[in-house]
C-alpha positions as CSV (number, residue, x, y, z in Angstrom):
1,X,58.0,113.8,135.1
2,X,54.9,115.1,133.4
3,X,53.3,113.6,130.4
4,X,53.8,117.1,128.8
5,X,57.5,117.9,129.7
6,X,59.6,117.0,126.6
7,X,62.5,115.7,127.4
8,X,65.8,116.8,126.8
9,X,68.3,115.2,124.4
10,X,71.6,115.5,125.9
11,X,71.7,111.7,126.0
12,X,72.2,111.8,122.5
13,X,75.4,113.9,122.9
14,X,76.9,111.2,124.9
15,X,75.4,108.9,122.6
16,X,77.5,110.8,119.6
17,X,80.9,110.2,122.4
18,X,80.4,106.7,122.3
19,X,79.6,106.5,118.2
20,X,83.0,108.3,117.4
21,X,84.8,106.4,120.3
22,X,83.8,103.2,118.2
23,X,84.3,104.8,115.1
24,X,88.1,105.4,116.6
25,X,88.7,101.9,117.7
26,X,87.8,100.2,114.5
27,X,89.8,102.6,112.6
28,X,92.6,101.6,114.6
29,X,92.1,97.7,114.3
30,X,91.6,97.9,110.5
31,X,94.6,99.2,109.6
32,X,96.9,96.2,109.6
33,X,94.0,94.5,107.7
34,X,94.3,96.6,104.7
35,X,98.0,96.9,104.4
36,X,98.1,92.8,104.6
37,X,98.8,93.1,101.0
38,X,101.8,95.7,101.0
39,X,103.3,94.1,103.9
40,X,102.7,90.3,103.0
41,X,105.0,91.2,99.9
42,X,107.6,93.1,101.7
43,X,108.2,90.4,104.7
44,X,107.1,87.3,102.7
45,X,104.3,86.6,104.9
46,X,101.7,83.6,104.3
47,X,98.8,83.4,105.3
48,X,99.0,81.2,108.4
49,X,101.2,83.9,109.6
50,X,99.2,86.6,109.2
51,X,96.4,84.2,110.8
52,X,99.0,84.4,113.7
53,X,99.0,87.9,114.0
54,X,95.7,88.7,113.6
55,X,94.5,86.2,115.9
56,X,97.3,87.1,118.8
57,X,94.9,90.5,118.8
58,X,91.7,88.5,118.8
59,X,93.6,86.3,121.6
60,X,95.0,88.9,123.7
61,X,91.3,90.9,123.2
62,X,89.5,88.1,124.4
63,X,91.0,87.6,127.4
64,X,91.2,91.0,128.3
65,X,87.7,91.4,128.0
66,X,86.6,89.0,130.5
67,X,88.6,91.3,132.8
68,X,87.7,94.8,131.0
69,X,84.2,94.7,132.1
70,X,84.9,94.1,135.8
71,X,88.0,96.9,135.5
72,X,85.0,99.2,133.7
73,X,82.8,98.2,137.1
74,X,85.1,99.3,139.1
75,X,86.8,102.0,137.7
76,X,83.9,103.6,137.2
77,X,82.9,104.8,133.3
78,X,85.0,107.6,132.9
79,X,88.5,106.9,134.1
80,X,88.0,103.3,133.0
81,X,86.9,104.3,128.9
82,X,89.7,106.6,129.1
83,X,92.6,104.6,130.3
84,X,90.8,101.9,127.2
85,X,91.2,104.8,124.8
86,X,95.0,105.8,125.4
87,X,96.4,102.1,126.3
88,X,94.8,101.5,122.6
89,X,96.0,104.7,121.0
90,X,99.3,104.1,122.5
91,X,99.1,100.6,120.7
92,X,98.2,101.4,117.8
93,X,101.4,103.6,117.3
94,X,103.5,101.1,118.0
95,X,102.9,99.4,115.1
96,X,105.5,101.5,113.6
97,X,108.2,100.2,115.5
98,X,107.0,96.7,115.2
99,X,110.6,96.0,112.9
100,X,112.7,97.6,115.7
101,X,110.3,95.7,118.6
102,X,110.3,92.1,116.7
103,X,114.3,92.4,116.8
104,X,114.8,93.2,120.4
105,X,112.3,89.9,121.5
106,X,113.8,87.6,118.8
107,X,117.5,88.5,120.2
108,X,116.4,88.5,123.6
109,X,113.9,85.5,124.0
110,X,115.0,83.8,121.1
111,X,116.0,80.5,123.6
112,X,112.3,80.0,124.0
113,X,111.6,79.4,120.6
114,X,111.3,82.9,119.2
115,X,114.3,82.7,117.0
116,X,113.0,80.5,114.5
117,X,109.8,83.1,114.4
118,X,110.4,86.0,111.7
119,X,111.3,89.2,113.2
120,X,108.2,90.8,111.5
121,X,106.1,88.5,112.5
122,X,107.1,88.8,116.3
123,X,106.8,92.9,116.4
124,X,103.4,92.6,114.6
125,X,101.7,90.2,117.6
126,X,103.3,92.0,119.7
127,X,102.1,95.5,118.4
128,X,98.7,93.2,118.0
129,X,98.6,92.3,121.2
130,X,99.1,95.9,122.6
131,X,96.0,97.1,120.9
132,X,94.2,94.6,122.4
133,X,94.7,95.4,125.5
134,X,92.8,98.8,125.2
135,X,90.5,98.1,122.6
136,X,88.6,95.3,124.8
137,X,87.3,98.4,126.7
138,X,84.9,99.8,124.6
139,X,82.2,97.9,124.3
140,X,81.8,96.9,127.9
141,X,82.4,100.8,128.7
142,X,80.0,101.8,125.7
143,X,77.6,99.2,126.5
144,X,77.6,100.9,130.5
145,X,77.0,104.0,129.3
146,X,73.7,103.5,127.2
147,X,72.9,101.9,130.3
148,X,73.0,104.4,132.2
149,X,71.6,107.1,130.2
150,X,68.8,105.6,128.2
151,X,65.6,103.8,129.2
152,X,65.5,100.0,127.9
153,X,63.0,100.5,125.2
154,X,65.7,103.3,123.5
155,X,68.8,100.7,124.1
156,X,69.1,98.9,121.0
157,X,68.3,101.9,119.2
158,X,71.1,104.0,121.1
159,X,73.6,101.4,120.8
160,X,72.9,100.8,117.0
161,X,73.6,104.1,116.6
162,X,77.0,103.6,117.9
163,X,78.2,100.4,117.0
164,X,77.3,102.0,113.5
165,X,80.8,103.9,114.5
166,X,82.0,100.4,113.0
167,X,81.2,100.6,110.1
168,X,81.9,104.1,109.8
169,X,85.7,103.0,111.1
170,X,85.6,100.3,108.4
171,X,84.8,102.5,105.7
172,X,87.0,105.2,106.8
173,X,89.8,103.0,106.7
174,X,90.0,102.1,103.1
175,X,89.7,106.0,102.5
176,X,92.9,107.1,104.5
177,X,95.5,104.2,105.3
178,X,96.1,102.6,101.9
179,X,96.8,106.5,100.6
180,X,99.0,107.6,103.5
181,X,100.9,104.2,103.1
182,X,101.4,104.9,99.2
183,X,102.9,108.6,99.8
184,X,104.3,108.5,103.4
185,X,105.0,104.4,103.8
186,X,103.2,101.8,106.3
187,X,104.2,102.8,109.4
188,X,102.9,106.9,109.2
189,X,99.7,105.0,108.4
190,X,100.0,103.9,111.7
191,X,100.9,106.6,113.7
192,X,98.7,109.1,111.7
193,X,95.5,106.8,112.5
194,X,96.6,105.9,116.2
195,X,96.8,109.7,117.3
196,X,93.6,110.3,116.6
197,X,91.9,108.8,120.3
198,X,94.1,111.4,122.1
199,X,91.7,114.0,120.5
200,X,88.3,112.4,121.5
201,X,89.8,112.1,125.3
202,X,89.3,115.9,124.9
203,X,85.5,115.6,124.4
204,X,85.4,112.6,126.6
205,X,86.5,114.9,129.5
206,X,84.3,117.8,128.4
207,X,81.1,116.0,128.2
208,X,80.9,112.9,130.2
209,X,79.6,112.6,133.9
210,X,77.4,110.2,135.5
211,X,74.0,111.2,134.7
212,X,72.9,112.1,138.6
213,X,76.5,114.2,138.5
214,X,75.4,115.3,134.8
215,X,75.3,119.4,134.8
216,X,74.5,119.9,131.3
217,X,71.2,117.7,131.1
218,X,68.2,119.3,132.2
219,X,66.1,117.4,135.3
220,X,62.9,116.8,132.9
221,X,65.3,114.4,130.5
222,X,66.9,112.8,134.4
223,X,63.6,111.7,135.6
224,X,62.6,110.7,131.7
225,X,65.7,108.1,132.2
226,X,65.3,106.9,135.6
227,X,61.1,106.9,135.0
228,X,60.9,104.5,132.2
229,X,62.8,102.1,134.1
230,X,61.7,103.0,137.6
231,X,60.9,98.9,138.8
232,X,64.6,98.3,137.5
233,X,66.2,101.1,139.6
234,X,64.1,100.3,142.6
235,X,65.6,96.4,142.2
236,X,69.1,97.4,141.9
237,X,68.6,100.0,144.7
238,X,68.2,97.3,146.9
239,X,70.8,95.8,146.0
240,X,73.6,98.0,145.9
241,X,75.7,97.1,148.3
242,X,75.9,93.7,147.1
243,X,78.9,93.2,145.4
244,X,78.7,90.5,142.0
245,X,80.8,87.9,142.3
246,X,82.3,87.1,138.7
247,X,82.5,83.3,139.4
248,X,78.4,84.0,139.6
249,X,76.9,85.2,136.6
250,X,78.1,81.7,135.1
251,X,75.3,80.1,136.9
252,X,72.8,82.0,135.1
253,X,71.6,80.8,131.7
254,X,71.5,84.7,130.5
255,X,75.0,84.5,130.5
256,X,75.4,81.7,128.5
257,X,72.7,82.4,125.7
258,X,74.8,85.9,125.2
259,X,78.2,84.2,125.2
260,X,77.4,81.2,122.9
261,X,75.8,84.0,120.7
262,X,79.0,85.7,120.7
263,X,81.0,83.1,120.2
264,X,79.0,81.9,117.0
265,X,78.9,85.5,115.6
266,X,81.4,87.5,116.4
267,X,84.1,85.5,114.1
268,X,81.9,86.2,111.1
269,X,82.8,90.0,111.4
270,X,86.4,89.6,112.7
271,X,86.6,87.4,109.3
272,X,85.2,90.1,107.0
273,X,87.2,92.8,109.0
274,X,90.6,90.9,108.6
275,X,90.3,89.3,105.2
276,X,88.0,91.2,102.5
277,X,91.1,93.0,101.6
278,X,93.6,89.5,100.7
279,X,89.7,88.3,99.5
280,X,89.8,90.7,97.2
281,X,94.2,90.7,95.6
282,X,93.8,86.8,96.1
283,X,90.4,85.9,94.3
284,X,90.3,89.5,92.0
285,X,94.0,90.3,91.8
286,X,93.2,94.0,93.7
287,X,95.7,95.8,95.5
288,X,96.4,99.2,97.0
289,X,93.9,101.9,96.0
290,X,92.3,99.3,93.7
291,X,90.1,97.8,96.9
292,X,89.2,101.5,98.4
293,X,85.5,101.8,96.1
294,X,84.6,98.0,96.9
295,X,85.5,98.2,100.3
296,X,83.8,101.5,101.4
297,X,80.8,100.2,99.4
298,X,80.6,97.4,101.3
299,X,81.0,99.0,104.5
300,X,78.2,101.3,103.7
301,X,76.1,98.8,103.4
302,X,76.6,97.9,106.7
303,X,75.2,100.8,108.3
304,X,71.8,100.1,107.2
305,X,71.8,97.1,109.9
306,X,73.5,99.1,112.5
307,X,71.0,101.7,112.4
308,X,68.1,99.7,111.6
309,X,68.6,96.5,113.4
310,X,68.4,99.0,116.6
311,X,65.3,100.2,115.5
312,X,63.6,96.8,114.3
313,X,62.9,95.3,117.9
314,X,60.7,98.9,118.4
315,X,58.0,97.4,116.1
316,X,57.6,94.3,118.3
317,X,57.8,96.4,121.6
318,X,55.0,98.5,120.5
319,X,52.9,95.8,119.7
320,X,53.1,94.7,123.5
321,X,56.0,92.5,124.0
322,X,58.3,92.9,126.0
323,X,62.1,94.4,125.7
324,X,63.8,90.5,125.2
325,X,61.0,89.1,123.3
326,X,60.6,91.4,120.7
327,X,64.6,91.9,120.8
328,X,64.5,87.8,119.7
329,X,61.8,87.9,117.3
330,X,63.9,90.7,115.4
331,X,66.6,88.8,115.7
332,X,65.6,85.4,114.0
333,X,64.8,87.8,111.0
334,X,68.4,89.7,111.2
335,X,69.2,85.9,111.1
336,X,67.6,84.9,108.0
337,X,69.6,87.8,106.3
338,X,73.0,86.3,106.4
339,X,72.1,83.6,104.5
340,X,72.8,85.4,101.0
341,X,76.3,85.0,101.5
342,X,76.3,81.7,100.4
343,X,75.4,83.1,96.8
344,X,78.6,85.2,97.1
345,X,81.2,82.8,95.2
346,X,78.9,81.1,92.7
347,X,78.2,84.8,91.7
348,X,81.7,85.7,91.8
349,X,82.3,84.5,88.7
350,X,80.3,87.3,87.4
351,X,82.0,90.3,88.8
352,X,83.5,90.8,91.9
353,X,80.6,93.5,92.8
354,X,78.8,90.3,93.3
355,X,80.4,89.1,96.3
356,X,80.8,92.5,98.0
357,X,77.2,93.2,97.4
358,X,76.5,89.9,99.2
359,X,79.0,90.1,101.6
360,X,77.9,93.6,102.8
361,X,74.1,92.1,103.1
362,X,75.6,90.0,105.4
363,X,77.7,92.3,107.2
364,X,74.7,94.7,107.6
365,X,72.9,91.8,109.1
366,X,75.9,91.2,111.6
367,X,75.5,94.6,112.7
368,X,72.0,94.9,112.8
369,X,72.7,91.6,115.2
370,X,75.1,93.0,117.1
371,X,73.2,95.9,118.0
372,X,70.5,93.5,119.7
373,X,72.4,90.7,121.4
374,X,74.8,93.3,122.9
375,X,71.1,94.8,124.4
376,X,69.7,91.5,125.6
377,X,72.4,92.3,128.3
378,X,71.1,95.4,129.9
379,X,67.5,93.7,129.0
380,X,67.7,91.2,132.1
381,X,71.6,92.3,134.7
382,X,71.0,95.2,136.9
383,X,74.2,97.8,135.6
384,X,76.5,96.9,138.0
385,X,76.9,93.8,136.4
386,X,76.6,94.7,132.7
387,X,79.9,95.5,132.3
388,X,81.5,91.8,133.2
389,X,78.9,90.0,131.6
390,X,79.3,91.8,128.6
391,X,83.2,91.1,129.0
392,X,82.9,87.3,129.2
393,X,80.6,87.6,126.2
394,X,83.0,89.1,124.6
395,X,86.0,86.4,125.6
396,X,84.0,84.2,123.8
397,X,83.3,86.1,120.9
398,X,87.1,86.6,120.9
399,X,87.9,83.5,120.8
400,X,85.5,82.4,118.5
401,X,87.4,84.9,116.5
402,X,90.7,83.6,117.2
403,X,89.6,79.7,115.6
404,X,87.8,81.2,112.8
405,X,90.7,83.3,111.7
406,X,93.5,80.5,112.4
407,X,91.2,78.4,110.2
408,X,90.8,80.4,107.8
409,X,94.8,80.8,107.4
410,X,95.2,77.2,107.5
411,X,92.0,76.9,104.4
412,X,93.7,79.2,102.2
413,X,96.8,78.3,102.0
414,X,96.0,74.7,101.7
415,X,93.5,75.1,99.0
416,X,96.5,77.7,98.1
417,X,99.1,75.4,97.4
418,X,96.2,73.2,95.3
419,X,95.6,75.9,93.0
420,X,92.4,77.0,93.9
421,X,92.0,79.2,96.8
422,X,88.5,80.1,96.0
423,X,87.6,76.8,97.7
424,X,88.7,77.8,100.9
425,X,86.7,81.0,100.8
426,X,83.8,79.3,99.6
427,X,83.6,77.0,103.1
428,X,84.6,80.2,104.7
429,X,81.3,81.6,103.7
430,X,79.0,78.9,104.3
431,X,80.1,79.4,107.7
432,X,79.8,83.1,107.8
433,X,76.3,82.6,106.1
434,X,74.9,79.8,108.7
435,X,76.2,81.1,112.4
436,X,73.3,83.2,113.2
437,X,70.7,80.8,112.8
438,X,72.2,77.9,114.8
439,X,73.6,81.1,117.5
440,X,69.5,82.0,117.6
441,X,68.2,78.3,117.7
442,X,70.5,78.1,121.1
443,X,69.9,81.4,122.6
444,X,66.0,81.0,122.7
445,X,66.7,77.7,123.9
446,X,69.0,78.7,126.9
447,X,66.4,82.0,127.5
448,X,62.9,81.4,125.9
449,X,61.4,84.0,127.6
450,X,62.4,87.2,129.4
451,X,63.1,87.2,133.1
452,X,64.8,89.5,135.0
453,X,67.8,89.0,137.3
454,X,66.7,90.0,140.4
455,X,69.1,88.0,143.0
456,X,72.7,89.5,142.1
């Protein structure tokens, strides 16, 4: 391409695609999150069982990712993000009938044990577990995609702008489903907010090709992509007809630095996802529309990492370093930032703006994060084996999700039952705030410098 052809910007469009995708999904997984307390009162949950249903999706999620990214592979993007997309739409209705659901198990499995489950408690993993099963394609699809369209020194940057879809999911949320719960009940909340990924299979359909297949992008912004990472293409060229065995990438030490940073991190955001809202009625007495402004503020916040912490590594690249270098340098700061939360109950005391001011610093930091260590990925695999390494990153992250939340449970209503529950969120928190420091210390350890996967 010539150094005076502009490119075009149709990436962007599938960029937007894969923002409201996101956007979507998280929408979707927040929902039973913020009608915890509504429900908790109606079935008489605690929190160890609402641990258990939480973490049957964070289970179920990160198994299926550790196959989702090889299904993705093979699939091919498009068939594979939209068979994610109704499997988790699908799932996401069926929360409605998790009453009807729980009582058809519990009667008919109830000689393994189920019996002496609640019937609530039953429908809800299983509705959980449902959702899973579709939402562990995104980001392994999402993550292919920017792969494919954008050039590695735009990566971060693209998929900053949409992961941000998860913080526009979280703050949408709090805006819709505690109101349609209040004047329609719980399970229209469901069903309203699970229809909504049939629509974007619309645009998905409309817009999305391979980009070599791609009609609407002009050839200028074609050769701009495959240019910028011409040594890349040229590797994985020769090696195309090489299929990755998945039994491999574990004996490369890229892998592991990605999943041990997932499993580290990821937690801290299924925490703050899953349990702001019984934070907020436990510590602050909130409920209902009460937690919709301190909620949607603190998701704001986030998108200032999710937009920025893709653009931060840029500054380091243009100063010579390379794509993974500069990606770590940016993220030992983006680890620093997390480290505010451990202010958030001693401040507490003084309003509850105080925590979820603090709490969304961190959460913008997990985002910002987020956007980098997902990038590290395409940084150093060729794409045909992006997709399953981002999938067993993401089985770790899963079920690093899975012990934080069960933990968590078990804190609160220990400390619960002692009259203080503020303690167990406190050591909640110190965790939440300390992760990302000890997740960089053994990532740079694993993968001091940038190399490049060359043998798959």
């Amino acid at each position: 391409m010539s150094s005076t052809t502009k490119p075009g910007g149709y990436r962007w469009t599938i960029c937007s695609l894969l923002f409201f995708a996101t956007t979507i999904n998280y929408l979707d997984r927040q929902v039973l999150s913020l009608l915890k307390p509504m429900l908790e009162d109606e079935f008489g949950w605690t929190n160890s069982q609402y641990a258990n249903i939480a973490s049957a999706f964070q289970f179920t999620y990160a198994i299926c990712l550790l196959f989702a990214g090889r299904i993705i592979d093979k699939l091919g993007t498009k068939k594979g993000y939209a068979w994610a997309i109704i499997l988790w739409s699908v799932g996401a209705i069926v929360h409605a009938l998790a009453i009807p659901i729980g009582e058809v198990l519990v009667s008919s499995l109830g000689w393994i044990g189920l019996a002496a489950v609640p019937v609530s408690v039953v429908g809800f993993i299983f509705s959980r577990a449902v959702l899973a099963v579709g939402e562990a394609g995104n980001f392994p699809a999402a993550i292919k995609v920017t792969a494919e369209y954008f050039p590695k020194k735009e990566r971060s940057f693209a998929t900053g702008i949409f992961n941000s879809g998860t913080n526009i999911g979280a703050i949408l949320a709090p805006l819709s489903v505690p109101w349609i719960a209040t004047n329609y009940g719980w399970q229209m909340a469901f069903i309203v907010i699970g229809a909504i990924g049939f629509l974007w299979l619309i645009f998905w359909f409309m817009y999305y090709d391979a980009p070599h297949l791609q009609k609407k992008m002009g050839q200028a912004e074609r050769e701009y992509i495959l240019d910028a990472d011409a040594a890349e293409v040229a590797q994985q060229s020769a090696t195309s007809s090489k299929k990755v065995k998945w039994s491999s990438l574990f004996n490369y030490k890229q892998t592991w630095a990605f999943s041990i940073g997932k499993f580290l991190t990821d937690g801290v955001w299924w925490f703050f996802l899953f349990w702001l809202p019984a934070y907020l009625k436990d510590q602050y007495g909130m409920t209902g529309t009460e937690i919709i402004l301190p909620l949607v503020v603190l998701y704001s916040l986030t998108m200032v990492g999710s937009i920025g912490g893709g653009w931060f590594p840029v500054y380091y690249i243009n100063k010579g370093y390379n794509a993974y270098d500069g990606r770590l340098k940016a993220m030992f700061v983006i680890a620093l930032i997390p480290l505010v939360v451990l202010a958030a109950q001693p401040l507490g005391a003084i309003s509850f703006w105080m925590p979820v001011i603090l709490i969304g610093i961190g959460a913008s930091a997990h985002q910002a994060w987020s956007a980098n260590i997902f990038t590290t990925v395409s940084d150093m695999f060729p794409q045909k084996a992006i997709g399953s390494v981002v999938g067993i990153g993401g089985m770790a992250g899963g079920i690093g999700g899975v012990i934080v939340t069960k933990v968590g449970g078990a804190l609160f209503d220990h400390y619960k039952a002692l009259g203080h529950i503020e303690t167990g969120y406190t050591i909640m928190f110190t965790f939440c705030a300390t992760a990302y420091l000890v997740a960089w210390v053994i990532m740079k350890s694993l993968v001091p410098k940038f190399k490049l996967i060359t043998d798959l």
